[in-house]
N, C-alpha and C positions, 0 to 999 in steps of 0.2 A: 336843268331845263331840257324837258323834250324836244327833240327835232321835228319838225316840222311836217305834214304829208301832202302829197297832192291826193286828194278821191275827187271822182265823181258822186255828190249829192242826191240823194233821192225824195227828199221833202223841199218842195219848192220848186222843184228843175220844170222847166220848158219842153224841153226835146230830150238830152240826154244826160243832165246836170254837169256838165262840162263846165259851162259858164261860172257859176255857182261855186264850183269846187276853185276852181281857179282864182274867184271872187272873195271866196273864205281862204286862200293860202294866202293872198296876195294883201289881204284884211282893207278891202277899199268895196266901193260897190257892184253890186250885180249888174247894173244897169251900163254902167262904164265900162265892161268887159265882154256883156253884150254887144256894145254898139261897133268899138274896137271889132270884134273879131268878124261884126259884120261888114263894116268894113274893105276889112283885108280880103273877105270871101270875096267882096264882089269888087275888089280892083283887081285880084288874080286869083285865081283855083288855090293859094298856096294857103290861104286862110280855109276853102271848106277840108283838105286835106289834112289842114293840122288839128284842125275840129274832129274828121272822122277819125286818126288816127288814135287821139285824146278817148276817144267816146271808147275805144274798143279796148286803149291797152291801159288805162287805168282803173285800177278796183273801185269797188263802190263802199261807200263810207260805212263805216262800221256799225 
């Protein structure tokens, strides 16, 4: 069995397919991990940080 990756998505994405990628590692839905991570943005900075960080250092899917 292959291991598993995290990418960011580029068919489907909103903003930077973060969500999406995270949503297909995590095998649940997009919309769930959307609203999670909005969230967290907006109770603390620590959610858009982990978002921008997400957006920049992970590859985009294959």
């Amino acid at each position: 069995m292959e291991p598993r990756k995290l990418y960011r998505v580029r068919e489907g994405r909103v903003v930077c397919g973060v969500c999406l990628g995270v949503a297909e590692y995590l095998n649940i839905d997009v919309a769930i991990v959307r609203i999670l991570w909005a969230v967290a943005a907006l109770c603390g900075s620590a959610g858009f940080w982990a978002y921008l960080a997400c957006a920049i250092l992970l590859p985009d899917k294959p």
